[in-house]
N, C-alpha and C positions, 0 to 999 in steps of 0.2 A: 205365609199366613193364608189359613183356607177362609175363603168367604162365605161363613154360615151367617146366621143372623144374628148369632152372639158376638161374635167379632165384628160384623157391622155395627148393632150397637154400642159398643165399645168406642169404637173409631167414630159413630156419630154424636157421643158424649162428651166427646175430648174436642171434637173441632169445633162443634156449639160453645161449651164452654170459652174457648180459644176467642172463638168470633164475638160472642156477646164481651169480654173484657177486650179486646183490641178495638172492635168500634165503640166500647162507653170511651175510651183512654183518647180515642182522636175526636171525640163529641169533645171531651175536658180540656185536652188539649187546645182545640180551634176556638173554643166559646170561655175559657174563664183563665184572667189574668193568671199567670203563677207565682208563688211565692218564691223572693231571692234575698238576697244577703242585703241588701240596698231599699225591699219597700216588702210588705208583709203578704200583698198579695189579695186579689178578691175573694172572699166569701158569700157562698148564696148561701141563703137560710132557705132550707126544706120546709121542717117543720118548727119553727120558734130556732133555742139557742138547742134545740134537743138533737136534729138532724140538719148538719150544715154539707155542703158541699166545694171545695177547693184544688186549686191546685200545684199539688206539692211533688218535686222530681226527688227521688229517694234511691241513694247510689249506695247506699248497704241494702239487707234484707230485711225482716219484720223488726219495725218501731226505726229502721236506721241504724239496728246493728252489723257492724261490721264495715260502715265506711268509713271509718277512721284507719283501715287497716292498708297494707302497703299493695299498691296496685298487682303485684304478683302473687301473693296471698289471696286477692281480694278473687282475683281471675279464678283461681283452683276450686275456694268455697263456696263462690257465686255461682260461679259458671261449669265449671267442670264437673263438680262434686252434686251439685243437681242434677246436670244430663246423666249422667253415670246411673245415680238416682232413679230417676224415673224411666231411664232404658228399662232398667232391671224390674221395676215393679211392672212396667207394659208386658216384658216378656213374661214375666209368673201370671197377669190374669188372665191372657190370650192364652200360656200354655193349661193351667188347672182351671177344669171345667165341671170342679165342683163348689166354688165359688157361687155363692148366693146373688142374688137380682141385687139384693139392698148392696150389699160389700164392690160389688160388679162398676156398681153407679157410684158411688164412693172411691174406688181407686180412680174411676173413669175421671171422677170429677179434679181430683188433687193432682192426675197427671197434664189435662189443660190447664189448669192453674199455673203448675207449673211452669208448662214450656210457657205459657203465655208471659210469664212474667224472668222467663230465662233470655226471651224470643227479645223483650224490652232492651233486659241489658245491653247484652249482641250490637242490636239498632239504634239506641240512645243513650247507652253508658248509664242510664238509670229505668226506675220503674214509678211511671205516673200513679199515684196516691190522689186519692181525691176524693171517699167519705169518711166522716166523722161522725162520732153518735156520743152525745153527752147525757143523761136522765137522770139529770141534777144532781150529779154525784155521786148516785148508787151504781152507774153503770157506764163505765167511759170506754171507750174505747181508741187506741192510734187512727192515725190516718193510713184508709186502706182503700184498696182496690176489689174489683168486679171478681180481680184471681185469687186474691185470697180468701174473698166470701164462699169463693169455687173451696180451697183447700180446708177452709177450715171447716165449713157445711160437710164434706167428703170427712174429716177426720171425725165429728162430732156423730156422724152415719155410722162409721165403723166401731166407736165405743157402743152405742147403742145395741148394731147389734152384737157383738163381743158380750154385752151382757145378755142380751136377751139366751143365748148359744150357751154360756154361762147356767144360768139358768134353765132351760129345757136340761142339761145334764145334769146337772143337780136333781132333777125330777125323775129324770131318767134312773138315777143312783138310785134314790129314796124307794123308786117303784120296786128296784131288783132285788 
């Protein structure tokens, strides 16, 4: 890997990312009881019942899918089948260097998500969960983390601009 300044920013998007959800996950960790099979666990309230904060260990993937599955399955989907994952996408944005700023900051951001929350597994057999957002019912959301705010802000970036690119050729068409 040559070290230009695209490539650095690249690599200092991922390890930000990385670092901002590893130290919220040991702030939640040290400071708010966790939820278990035996007692429900501390909830701080943010803001009312709208933004609450908790802590929940979640041994499948998004919402808790997947941990009902058999510990060798679970290894390949969780763990394997992500690294694989996000090797792959590392190497395509470090290699194509025509990739955009916005799309650039978008993989950057989904691939510290990732490891950050593959990095969990690994180390704790799960991944610390710890926001909630309720808006009285029009808008609810699971219990999540700092890394999936990372993957899912990163994928909501890449439809955006997917349409915008969408459209400029659309424009492009109509001019010709």
């Amino acid at each position: 890997m040559k070290f230009t300044k695209r490539n650095i920013y690249i690599v200092l998007v991922i390890v930000i990312t990385i670092a901002i959800d590893q130290i919220s996950k040991i702030l939640v960790r040290t400071s708010i009881q966790p939820r278990n099979e035996f007692q429900p666990g501390e909830r701080i309230s943010v803001i009312g019942d709208m933004f609450i904060m908790m802590n929940v260990e979640n041994t499948g993937a998004f919402l808790g899918m997947g941990s009902d599955l058999n510990p060798t399955l679970r290894i390949i989907l969780l763990l394997i089948l992500p690294i694989l994952v996000l090797g792959f996408v590392l190497r395509h944005i470090l290699k194509d260097t025509s990739i955009d700023k916005w799309s650039l900051f978008a993989f950057a951001s989904i691939i510290g998500g990732g490891i950050a929350n593959v990095y969990d597994r690994i180390v704790y057999g799960s991944v610390t969960d710890f926001f909630f957002i309720d808006l009285g019912g029009v808008f609810r959301t699971g219990i999540f983390n700092m890394a999936d705010l990372s993957v899912t802000t990163g994928m909501i970036i890449l439809v955006f601009v997917s349409f915008g690119k969408k459209k400029k050729d659309e424009d492009i068409e109509q001019t010709a």
